[in-house]
C-alpha positions as CSV (number, residue, x, y, z in Angstrom):
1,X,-18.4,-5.9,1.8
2,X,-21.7,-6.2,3.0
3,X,-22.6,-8.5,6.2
4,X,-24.9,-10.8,3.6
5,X,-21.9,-11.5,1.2
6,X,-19.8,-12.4,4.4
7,X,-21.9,-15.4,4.4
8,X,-22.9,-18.3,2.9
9,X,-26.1,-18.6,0.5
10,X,-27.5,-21.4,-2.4
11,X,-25.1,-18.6,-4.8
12,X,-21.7,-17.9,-3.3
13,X,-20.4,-21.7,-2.3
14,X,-17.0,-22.4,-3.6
15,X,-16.4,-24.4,-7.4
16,X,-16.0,-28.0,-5.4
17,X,-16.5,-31.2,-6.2
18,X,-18.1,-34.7,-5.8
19,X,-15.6,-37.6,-4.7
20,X,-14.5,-39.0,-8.0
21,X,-17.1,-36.8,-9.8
22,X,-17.2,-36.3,-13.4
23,X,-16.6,-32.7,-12.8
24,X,-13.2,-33.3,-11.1
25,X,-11.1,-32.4,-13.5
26,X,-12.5,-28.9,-13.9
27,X,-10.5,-25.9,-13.2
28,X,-11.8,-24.0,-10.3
29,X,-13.1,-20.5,-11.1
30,X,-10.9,-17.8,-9.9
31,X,-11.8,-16.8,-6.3
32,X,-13.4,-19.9,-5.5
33,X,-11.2,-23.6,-4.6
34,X,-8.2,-22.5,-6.1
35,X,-7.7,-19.7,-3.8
36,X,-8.3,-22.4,-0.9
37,X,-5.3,-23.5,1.6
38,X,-3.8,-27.1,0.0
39,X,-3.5,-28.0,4.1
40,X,-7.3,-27.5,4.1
41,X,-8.9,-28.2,0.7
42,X,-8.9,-31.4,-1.8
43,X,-11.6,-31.8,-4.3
44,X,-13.7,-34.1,-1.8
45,X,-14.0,-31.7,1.0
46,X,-14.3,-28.3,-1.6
47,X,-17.7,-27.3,-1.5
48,X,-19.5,-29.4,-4.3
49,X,-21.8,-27.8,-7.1
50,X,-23.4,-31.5,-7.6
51,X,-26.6,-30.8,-5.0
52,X,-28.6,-33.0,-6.9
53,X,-29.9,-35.5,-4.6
54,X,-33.9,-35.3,-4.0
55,X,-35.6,-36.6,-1.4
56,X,-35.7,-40.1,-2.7
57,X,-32.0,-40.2,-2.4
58,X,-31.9,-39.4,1.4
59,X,-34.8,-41.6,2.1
60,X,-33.2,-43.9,0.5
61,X,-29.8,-43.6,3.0
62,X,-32.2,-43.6,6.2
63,X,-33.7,-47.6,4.6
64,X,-29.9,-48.2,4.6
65,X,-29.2,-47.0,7.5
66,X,-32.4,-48.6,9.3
67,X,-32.8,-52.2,7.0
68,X,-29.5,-53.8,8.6
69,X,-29.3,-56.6,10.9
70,X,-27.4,-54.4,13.3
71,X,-30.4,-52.4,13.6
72,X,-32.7,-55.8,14.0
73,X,-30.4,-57.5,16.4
74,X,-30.7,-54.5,18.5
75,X,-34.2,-54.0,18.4
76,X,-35.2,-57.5,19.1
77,X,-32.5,-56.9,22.1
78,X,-35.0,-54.3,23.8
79,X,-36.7,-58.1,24.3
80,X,-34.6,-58.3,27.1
81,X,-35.4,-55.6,29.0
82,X,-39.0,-57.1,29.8
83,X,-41.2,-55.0,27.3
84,X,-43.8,-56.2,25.9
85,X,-44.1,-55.8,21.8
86,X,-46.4,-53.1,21.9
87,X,-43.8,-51.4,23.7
88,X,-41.0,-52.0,22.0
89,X,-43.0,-50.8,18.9
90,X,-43.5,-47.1,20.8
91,X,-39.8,-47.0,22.3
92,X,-38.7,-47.6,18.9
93,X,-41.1,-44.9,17.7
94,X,-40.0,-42.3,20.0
95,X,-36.5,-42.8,19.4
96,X,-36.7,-42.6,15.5
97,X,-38.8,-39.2,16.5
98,X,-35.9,-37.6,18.3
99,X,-33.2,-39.0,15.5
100,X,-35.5,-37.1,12.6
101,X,-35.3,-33.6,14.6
102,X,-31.9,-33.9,15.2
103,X,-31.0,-35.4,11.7
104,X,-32.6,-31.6,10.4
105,X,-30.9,-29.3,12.1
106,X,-27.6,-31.4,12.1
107,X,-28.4,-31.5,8.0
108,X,-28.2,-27.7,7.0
109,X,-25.1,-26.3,7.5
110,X,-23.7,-28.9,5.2
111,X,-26.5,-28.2,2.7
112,X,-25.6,-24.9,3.0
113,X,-22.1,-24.6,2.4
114,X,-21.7,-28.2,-0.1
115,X,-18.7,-29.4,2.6
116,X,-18.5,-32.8,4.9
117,X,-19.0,-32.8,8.3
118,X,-15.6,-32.8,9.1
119,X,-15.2,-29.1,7.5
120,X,-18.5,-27.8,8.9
121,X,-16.9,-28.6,12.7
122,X,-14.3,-26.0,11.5
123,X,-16.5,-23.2,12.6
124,X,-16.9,-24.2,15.9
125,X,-13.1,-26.3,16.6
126,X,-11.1,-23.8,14.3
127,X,-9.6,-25.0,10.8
128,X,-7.1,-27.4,12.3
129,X,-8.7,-27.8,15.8
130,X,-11.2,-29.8,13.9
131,X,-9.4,-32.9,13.0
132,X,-10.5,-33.8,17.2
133,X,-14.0,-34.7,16.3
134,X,-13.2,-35.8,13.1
135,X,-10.6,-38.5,14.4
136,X,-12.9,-39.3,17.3
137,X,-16.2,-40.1,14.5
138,X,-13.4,-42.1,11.9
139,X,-12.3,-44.4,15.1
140,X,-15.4,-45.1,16.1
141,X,-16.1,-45.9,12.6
142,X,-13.8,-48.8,12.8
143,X,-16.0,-50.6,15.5
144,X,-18.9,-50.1,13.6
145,X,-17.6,-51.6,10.1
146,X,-16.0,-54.6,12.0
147,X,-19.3,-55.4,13.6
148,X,-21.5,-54.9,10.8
149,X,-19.3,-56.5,8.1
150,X,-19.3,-59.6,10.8
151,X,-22.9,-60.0,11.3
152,X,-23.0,-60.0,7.1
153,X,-20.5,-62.3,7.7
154,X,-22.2,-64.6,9.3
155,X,-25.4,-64.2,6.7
156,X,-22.7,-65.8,4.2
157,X,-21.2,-68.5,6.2
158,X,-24.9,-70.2,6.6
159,X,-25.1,-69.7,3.1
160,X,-22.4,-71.5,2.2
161,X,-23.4,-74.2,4.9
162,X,-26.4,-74.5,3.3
163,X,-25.1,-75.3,-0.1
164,X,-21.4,-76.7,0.9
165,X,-21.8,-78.7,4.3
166,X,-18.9,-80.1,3.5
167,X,-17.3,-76.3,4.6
168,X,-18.2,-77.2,8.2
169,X,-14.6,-78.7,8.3
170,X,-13.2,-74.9,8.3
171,X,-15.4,-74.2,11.6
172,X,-14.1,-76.3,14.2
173,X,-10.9,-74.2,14.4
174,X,-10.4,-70.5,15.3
175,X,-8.4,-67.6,15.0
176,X,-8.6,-64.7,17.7
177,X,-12.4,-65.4,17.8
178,X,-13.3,-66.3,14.4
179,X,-13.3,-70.0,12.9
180,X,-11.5,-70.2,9.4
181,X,-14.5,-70.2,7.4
182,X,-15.6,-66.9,9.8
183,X,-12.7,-65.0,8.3
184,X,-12.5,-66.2,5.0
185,X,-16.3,-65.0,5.1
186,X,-15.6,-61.7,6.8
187,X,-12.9,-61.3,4.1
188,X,-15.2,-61.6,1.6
189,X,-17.7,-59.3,2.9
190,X,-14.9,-56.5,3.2
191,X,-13.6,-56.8,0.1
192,X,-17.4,-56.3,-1.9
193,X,-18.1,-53.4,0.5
194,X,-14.2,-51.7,-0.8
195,X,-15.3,-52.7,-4.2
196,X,-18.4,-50.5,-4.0
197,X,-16.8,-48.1,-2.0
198,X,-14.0,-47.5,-4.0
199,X,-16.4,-46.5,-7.2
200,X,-17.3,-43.3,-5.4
201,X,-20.3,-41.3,-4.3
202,X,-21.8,-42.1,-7.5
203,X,-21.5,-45.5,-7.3
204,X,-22.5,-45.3,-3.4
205,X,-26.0,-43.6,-4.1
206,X,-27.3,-45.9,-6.8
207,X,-26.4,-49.0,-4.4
208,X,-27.8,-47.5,-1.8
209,X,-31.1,-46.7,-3.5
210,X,-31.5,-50.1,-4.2
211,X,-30.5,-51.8,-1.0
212,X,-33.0,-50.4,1.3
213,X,-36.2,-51.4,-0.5
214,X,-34.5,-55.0,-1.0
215,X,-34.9,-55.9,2.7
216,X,-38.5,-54.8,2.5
217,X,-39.4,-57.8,0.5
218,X,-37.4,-60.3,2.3
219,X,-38.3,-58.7,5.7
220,X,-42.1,-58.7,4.8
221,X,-41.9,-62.3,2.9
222,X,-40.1,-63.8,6.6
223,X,-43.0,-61.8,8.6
224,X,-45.4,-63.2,5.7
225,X,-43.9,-67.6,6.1
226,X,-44.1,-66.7,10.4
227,X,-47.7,-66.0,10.0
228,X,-48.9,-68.2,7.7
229,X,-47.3,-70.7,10.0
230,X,-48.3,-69.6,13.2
231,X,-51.7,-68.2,11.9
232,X,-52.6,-64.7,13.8
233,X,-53.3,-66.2,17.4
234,X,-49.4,-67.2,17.2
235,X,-48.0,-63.6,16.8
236,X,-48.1,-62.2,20.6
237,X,-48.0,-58.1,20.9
238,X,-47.7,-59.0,24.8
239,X,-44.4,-61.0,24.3
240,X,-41.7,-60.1,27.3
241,X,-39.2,-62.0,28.8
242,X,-39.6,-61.3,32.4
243,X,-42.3,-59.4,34.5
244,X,-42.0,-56.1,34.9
245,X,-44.0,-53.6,37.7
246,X,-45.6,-51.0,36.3
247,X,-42.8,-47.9,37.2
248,X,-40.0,-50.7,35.8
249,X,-42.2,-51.0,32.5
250,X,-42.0,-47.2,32.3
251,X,-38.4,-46.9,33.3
252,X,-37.7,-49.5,30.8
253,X,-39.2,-47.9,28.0
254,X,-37.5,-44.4,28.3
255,X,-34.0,-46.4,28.8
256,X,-35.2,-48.2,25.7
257,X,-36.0,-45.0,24.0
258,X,-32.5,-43.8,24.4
259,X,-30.8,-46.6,23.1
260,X,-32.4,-45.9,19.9
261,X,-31.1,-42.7,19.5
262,X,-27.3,-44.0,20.6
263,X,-27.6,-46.7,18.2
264,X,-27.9,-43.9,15.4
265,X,-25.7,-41.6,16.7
266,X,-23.2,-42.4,14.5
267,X,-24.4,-41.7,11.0
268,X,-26.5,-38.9,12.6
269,X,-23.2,-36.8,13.9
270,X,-22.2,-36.8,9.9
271,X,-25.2,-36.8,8.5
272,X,-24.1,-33.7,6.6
273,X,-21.5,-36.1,4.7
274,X,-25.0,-36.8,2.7
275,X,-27.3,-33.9,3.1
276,X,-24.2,-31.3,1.3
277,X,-25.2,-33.4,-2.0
278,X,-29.2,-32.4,-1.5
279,X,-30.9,-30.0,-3.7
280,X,-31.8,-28.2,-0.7
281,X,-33.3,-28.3,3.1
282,X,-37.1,-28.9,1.8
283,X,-35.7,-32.3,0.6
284,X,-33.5,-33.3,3.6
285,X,-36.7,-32.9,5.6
286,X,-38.9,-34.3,3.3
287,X,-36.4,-37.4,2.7
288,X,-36.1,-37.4,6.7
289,X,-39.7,-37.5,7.1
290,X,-40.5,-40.7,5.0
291,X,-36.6,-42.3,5.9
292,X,-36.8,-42.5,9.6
293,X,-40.5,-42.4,11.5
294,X,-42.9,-43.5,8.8
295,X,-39.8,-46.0,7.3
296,X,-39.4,-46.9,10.7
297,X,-42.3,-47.6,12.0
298,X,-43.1,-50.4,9.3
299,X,-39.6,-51.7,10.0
300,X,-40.3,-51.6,13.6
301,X,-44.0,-53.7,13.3
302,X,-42.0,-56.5,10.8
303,X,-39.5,-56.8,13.2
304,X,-41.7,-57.6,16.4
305,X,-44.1,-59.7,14.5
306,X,-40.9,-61.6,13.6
307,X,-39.5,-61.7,17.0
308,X,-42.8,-62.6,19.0
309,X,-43.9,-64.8,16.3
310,X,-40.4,-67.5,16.7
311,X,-41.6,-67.9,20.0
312,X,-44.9,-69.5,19.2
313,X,-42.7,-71.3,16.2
314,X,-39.8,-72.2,17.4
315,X,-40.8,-72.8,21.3
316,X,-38.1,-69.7,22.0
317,X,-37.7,-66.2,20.8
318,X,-35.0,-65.4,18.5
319,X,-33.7,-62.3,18.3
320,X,-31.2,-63.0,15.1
321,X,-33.0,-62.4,11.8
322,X,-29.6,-64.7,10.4
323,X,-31.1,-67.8,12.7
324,X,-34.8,-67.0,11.8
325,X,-34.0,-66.8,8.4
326,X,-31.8,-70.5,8.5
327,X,-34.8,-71.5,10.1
328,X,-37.3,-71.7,6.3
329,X,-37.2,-74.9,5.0
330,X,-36.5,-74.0,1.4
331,X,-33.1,-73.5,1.0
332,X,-33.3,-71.4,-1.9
333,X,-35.4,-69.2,-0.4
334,X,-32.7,-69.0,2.8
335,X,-30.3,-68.2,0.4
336,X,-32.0,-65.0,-1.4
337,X,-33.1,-63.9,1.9
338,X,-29.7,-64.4,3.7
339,X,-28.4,-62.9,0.6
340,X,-30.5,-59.8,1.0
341,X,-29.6,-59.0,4.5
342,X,-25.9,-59.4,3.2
343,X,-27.0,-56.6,0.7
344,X,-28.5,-54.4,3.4
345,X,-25.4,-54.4,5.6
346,X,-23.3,-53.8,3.1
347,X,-25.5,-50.3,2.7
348,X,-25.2,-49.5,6.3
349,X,-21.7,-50.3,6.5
350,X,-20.8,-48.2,3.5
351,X,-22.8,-45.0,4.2
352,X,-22.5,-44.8,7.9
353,X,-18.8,-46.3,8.5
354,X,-17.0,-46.0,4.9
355,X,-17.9,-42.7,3.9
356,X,-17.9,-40.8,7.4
357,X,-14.3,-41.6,7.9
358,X,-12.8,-40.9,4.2
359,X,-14.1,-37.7,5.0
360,X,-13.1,-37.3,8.2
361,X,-8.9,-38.5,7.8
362,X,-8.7,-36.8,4.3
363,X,-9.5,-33.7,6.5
364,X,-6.4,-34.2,8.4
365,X,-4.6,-34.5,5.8
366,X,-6.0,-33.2,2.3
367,X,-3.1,-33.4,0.3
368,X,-2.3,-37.2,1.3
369,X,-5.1,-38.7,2.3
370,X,-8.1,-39.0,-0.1
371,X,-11.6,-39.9,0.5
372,X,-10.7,-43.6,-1.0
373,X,-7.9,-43.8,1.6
374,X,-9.5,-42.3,4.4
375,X,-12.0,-44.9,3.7
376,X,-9.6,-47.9,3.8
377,X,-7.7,-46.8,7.2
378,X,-11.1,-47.2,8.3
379,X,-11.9,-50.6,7.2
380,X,-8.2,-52.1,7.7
381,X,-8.6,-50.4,11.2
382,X,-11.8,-52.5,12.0
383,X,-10.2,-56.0,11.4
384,X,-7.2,-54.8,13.9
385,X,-9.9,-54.3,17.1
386,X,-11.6,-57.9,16.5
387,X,-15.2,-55.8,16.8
388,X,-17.0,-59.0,16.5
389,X,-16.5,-59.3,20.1
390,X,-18.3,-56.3,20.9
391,X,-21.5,-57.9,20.1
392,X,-21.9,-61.1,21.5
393,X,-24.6,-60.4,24.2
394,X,-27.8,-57.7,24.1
395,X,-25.8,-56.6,27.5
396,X,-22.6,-55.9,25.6
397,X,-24.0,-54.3,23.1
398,X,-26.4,-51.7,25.3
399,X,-23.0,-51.2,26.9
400,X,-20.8,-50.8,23.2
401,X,-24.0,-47.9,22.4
402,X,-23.6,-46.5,25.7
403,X,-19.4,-45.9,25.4
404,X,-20.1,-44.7,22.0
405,X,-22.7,-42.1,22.9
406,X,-20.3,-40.6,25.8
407,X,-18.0,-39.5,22.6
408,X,-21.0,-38.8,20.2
409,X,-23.0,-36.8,22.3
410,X,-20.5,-33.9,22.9
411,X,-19.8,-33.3,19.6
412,X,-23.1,-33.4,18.5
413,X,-24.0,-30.8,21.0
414,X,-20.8,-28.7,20.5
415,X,-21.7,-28.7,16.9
416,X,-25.0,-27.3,17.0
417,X,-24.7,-24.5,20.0
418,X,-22.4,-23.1,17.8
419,X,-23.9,-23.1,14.5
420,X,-27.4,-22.2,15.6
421,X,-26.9,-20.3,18.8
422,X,-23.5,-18.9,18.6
423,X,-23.5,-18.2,15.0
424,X,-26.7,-18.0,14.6
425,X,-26.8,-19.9,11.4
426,X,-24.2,-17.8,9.7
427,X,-21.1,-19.5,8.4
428,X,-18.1,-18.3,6.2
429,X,-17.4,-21.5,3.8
430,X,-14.3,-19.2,2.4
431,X,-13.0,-19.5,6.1
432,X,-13.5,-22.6,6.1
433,X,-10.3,-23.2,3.9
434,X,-8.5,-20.6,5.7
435,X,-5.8,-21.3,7.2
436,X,-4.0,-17.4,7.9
437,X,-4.7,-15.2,11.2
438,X,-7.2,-12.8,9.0
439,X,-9.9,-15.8,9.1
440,X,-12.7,-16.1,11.1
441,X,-12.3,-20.1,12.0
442,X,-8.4,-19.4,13.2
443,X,-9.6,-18.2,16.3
444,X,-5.5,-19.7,18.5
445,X,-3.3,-21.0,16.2
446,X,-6.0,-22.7,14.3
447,X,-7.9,-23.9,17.6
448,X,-10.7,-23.3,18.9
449,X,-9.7,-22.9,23.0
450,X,-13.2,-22.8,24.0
451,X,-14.7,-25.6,22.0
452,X,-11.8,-27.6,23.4
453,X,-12.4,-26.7,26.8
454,X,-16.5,-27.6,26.3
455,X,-15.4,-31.4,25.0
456,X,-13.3,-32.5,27.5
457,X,-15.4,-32.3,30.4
458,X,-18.4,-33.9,28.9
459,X,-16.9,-36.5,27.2
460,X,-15.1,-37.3,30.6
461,X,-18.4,-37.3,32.6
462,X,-19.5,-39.4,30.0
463,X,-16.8,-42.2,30.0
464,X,-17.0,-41.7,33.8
465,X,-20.8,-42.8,34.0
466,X,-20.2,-45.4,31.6
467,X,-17.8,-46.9,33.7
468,X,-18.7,-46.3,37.5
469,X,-20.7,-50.0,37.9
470,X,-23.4,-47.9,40.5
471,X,-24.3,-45.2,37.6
472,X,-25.0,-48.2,34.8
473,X,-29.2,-46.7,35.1
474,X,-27.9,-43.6,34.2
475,X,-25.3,-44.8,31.2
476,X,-28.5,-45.6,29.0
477,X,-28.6,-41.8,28.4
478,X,-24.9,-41.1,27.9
479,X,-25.9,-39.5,24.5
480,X,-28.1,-37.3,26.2
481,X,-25.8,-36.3,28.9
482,X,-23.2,-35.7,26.7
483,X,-24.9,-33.5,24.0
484,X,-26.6,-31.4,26.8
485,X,-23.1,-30.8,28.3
486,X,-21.1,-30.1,25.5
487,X,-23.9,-27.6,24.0
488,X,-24.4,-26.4,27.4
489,X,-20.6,-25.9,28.6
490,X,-19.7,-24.1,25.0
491,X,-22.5,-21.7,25.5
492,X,-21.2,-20.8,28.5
493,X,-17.7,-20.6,27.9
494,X,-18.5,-18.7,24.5
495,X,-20.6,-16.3,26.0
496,X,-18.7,-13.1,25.4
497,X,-18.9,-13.6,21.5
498,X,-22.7,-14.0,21.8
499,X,-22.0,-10.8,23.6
500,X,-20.6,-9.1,20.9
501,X,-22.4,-10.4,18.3
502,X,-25.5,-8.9,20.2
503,X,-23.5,-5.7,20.1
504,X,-22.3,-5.5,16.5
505,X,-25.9,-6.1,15.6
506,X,-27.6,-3.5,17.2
507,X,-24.8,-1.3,16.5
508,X,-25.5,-2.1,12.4
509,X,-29.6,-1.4,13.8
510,X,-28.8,1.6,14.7
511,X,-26.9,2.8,12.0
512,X,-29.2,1.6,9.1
513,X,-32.1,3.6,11.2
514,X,-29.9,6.9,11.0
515,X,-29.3,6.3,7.6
């Protein structure tokens, strides 16, 4: 066999499947799926022949992913730091920056192969060795659904205020944080997101398609009522909340930077749960491009002329689009825009929190867990942690992205030193979904020793940082830290295959040239 059938190409992926994909009853061709180990391979996590999305369709996740009022809230948070708008603006700017590179080169070996994320970390964490990162990325999926399914929540319950006051009865009592019209709100909002969920893929693109340009138009009609309210003169760009020497300002702004990148950390370490579908890396980059620094940066100047324009309105700056948005006086037009947001979070919830861990605990387990159940552990394990806790205070929730990147970061790094460094871009997708000595991703037992031994530490210096009270500057870059030691740590620790992958290669040189 020669070394360029070895490996994977746009011809030689396996006969997979979509989740819930018209094409899931097929039979597999011979050689391909069926041939695949049952403890490794269910029609969602076979490669898939449906690469069909175009660079609409991934521009359209990054508007999901971006339009939410978790992404807002912690914008407008960056306030607190003592930033002026133009600042935030350019922190938000750099961060989104950093996110699009890393969003590429974390996007092809999924478009490559057609598998998850959770089967791409096979390569590097051995075929059963990968179920660590993928359990680590499903729970933190739980604290993310919780928290954005609550702040949709919320969107509702002022809804039904509006229209209902008579509801305000259900609020003076709680339950483990939540009034009773809280839950019965937060119920609702988790059972529309299962409902779309549970349609499949099919049913998640389409949604999502729509849902990001939505919040454009309510976003730009709230930024549109502020001004004409305000007029021009009332929209500061040299807003902050406290004053700031000129090395803080700068300090400020890089901590701010990295925030930006933790907060998308998440859907970023599975990204390739989306690009696998794309017709190929020209579109993931292309649908990167428009998704995340130009789609940011109008998101980014709505959100600060909302901001700094309450201020001037209100006599205080609000940092809740859900309050801002209570704050028009025609209630219909509160309740299309509250409404909207709803929408919105629902799209971030479902792509970044729904999907990643279907994936993720149907990998554990292919025969018994699906990608509709690995979904569902998900969201029933988000109501069990209370998350709406988590993000009560701009401190708590710098702190929530800080523990989060600690976990994120390693992987991410891990991931990528071996694919692109170790590997160098080669990867076996019939290995993948082998689970016998002979394959190239058993490496001990199915672990990956080394890989192992590269996580540990840096998710431990992490945690370690995020929790030492005298290190909390240094937390900010947790991501950072984390990424750099994981990718750094595996390189050295894998160095002898890099060895003898140098070897073999010169050794086929050398041979070819006698030939």
């Amino acid at each position: 066999m020669s070394l360029s059938s070895q490996f994977t190409d746009s011809s030689n992926r396996g006969a997979g499947f979509m989740p819930n994909s018209p094409h899931s009853s097929t039979p597999a061709a011979p050689g391909t799926a069926a041939n695949y180990s049952p403890r490794l391979c269910n029609e969602d996590l076979a490669p898939t022949r449906d690469q069909n999305w175009s660079w609409y369709n991934i521009f359209s996740f990054w508007m999901s992913d971006v339009h939410s009022m978790g992404g807002y809230v912690v914008a407008a948070s960056f306030f607190t730091l003592g930033l002026a708008s133009w600042q935030v603006l350019l922190c938000l700017l750099a961060g989104i920056c950093i996110v699009q590179l890393c969003a590429n080169l974390v996007a092809k070996p999924s478009q490559m192969t057609g598998v998850p994320y959770a089967v791409v970390c096979r390569q590097a964490f051995g075929v059963f060795g990968a179920n660590i990162p993928a359990v680590i990325r499903g729970l933190i999926a739980f604290a993310w659904y919780g928290i954005q399914t609550w702040l949709a929540s919320n969107a509702l319950m002022l809804v039904s205020l509006k229209f209902w006051p008579g509801l305000a009865a259900l609020t003076h009592t709680s339950w483990f944080g939540l009034s009773q019209l809280g839950w019965i709100c937060f119920a609702t909002m988790w059972l529309l997101q299962a409902m779309v969920f549970w349609h499949g893929m099919n049913a998640i693109k389409r949604f999502i398609d729509v849902a990001g340009p939505a919040v454009y138009v309510v976003m730009g009609a709230l930024a549109g009522w502020i001004v004409y309210k305000t007029g021009f003169d009332g929209i500061s760009f040299t807003l902050a909340s406290k004053a700031l020497s000129g090395s803080e300002q700068v300090w400020q702004m890089i901590t701010a930077t990295a925030l930006v990148v933790s907060y998308f950390s998440g859907p970023l370490l599975n990204f390739g749960d989306f690009s696998r579908y794309a017709k190929s890396m020209g579109e993931v980059r292309r649908g990167n491009r428009w998704g995340l620094p130009f789609n940011f940066l109008l998101f980014a100047i709505v959100t600060v002329v909302i901001v700094s324009g309450t201020q001037s309105l209100f006599g205080r700056m609000i940092t809740d689009p859900i309050e801002t948005a209570s704050m028009v006086g025609n209630d219909l037009a509160v309740a299309l825009g509250l409404l909207t947001m709803i929408t919105a979070t629902i799209g971030i919830n479902i792509v970044a929190n729904f999907v990643s861990p279907a994936f993720d605990f149907s990998n554990c387990s292919p025969q018994k867990i699906s990608f509709r159940t690995g979904g569902m552990i998900a969201a029933v394990g988000s109501v069990l942690l209370t998350p709406w806790n988590l993000f009560q205070s701009p401190e708590l929730i710098h702190y929530t992205l800080d523990v989060l990147g600690a976990c994120i970061g390693p992987l991410f790094g891990i991931l990528l030193a071996d694919f692109y460094l170790i590997k160098r871009s080669q990867i076996s997708v019939d290995d993948l979904f082998n689970d016998t000595p002979q394959g190239k991703y058993w490496y001990h037992g199915g672990f990956n020793p080394k890989a192992i031994a590269a996580l540990l530490p840096a998710v431990a210096v992490g945690l370690a940082i995020s929790f030492t009270p005298s290190l909390h500057m240094v937390a900010n870059f947790s991501w950072f830290i984390g990424a750099a030691l994981g990718a750094g740590i595996y390189r050295w620790v894998a160095r002898d295959e890099v060895a003898r992958r140098g070897t073999q290669g010169y050794a086929r040189s050398t041979a070819l040239q006698e030939e």
